[in-house]
Structure formats: C-alpha cells, structure tokens
C-alpha positions as CSV (number, residue, x, y, z in Angstrom):
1,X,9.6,-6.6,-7.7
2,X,11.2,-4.4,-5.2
3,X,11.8,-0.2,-5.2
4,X,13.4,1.7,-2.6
5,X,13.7,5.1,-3.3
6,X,14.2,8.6,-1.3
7,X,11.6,9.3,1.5
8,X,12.1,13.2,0.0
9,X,10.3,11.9,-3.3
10,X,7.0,11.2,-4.2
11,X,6.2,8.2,-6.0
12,X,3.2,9.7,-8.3
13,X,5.4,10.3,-11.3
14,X,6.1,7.1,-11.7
15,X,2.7,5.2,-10.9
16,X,2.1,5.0,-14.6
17,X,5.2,2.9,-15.3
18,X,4.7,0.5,-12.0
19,X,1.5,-0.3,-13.2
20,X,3.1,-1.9,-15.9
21,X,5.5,-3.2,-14.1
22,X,4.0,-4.6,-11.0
23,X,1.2,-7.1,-12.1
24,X,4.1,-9.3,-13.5
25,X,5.0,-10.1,-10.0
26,X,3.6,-12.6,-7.9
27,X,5.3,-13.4,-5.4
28,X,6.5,-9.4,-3.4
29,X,6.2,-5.9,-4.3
30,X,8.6,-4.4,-2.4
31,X,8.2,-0.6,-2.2
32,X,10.0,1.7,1.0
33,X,10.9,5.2,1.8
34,X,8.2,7.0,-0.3
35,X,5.9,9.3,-0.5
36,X,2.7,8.5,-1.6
37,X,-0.5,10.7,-2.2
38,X,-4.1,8.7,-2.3
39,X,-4.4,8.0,-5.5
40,X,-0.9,6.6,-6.0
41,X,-1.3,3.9,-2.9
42,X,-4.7,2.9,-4.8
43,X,-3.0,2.2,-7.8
44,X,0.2,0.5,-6.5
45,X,-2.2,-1.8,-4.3
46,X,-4.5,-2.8,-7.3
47,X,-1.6,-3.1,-9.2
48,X,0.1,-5.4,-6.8
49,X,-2.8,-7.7,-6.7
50,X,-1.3,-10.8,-7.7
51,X,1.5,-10.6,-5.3
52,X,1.6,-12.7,-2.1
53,X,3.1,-10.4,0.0
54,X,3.4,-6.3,-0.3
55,X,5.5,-4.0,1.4
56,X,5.3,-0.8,1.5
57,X,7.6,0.6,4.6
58,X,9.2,3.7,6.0
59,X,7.1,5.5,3.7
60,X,4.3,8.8,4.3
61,X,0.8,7.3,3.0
62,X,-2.2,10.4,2.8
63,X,-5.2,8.8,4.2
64,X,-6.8,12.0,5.0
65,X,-9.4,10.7,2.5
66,X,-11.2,7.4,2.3
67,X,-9.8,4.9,0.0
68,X,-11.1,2.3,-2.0
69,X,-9.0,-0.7,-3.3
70,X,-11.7,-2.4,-4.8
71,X,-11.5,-3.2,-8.6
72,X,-9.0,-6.4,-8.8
73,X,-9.5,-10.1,-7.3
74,X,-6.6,-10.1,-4.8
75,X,-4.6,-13.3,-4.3
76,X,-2.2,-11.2,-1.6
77,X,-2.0,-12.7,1.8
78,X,0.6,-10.5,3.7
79,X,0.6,-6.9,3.4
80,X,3.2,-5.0,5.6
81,X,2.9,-1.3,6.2
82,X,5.8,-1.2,9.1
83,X,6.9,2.4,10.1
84,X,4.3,4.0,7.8
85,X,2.4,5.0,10.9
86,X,5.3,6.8,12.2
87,X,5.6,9.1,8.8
88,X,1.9,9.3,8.3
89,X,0.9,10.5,12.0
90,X,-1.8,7.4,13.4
91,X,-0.4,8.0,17.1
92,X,-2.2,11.5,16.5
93,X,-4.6,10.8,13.9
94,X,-5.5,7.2,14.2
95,X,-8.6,7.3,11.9
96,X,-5.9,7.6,9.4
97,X,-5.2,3.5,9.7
98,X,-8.7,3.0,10.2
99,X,-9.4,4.5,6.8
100,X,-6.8,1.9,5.4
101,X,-8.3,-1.1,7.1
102,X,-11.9,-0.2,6.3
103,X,-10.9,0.1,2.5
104,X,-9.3,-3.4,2.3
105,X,-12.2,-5.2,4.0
106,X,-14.5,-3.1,1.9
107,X,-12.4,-4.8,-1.1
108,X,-11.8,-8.8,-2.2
109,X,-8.6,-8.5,0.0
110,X,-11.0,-9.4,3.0
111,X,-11.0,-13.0,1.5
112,X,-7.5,-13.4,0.7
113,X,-5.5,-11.0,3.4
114,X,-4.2,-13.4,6.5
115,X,-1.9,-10.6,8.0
116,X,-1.7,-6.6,8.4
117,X,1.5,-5.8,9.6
118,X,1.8,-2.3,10.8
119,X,4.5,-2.1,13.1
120,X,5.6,1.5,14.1
C-alpha cells in the first residue's frame, strides 16, 4: 500500500478510509509528504500493523503530546521516518523523537521492531 500526497494537506480526513485500507497490506505502507496531527499517526501506525516495513517520510508528525501505539500485535520490522525530523523540528525540540521512541517500546513493536530509521 503506498500514498504520497501534498505536504500542504493533512491526512486526518482520510484516516477513516486508511484504516480500512491498510491492514490488508503486509508487506509496506508507504505514506510521504503529509501532515499528520497525533491522533492520525496513532491510527495509521495500529493500522499498519501487519506490514513489514512502514514509511512514513518527508512528512510533519505533532509529537507535542505523548503517544501511545499500543492496542495491535505488531509483526513490523522496519519503520522509516526519514526527513520527518526536518518538518517536525527534533534539531530544536528533540524530546519530540523521544516521545516517538518511548511510545513504540511502550507497545508490542519493542518485540518485533529491528530498525528505526530517521534520517534527516
């Protein structure tokens, strides 16, 4: 499953539809150049639980909040976030990325995860 849309749009209004959309994939979700608020990254990432590999890059991520991606038994072993950092300010507010990796090891994506990308 892949989605590239504008980096101009946010991707809230179609979370409902994804959700449908997403768990049929198992082998990469594929999502750049969006915007996504907290609770739409929750629900992508559950949804994308039975992919191996998730990609979600060039895209602004709110992590001003904690997160929680718990829920779903994960069988995803890559998840890259490349460039996200860039459009979601870590350089200046790097508790932003810590609020990410503290919600997937605080989910069953701490047994199955084997790589974090996030290149900026």
């Amino acid at each position: 499953f892949g989605w590239s849309g504008s980096f101009h749009e946010n991707v809230s209004v179609y979370v409902p539809a994804l959700e449908k959309a997403i768990p049929r994939a198992t082998k990469e979700v594929v999502m750049d150049l969006w915007i996504f608020s907290k609770d739409a990254l929750q629900r992508v990432v559950r949804a994308s639980c039975k992919a191996d590999f998730i990609r979600i890059g060039w895209s602004q991520l709110d992590l001003e909040e904690d997160l929680d991606f718990s829920g779903p038994l994960y069988s995803t072993t890559y998840i890259s976030l490349s460039w996200c950092g860039y459009n979601s300010g870590w350089a200046e507010k790097p508790e932003r990325l810590g609020r990410l990796v503290k919600a997937f090891s605080a989910c069953s994506l701490k047994q199955s995860l084997a790589t974090l990308d996030v290149y900026n």
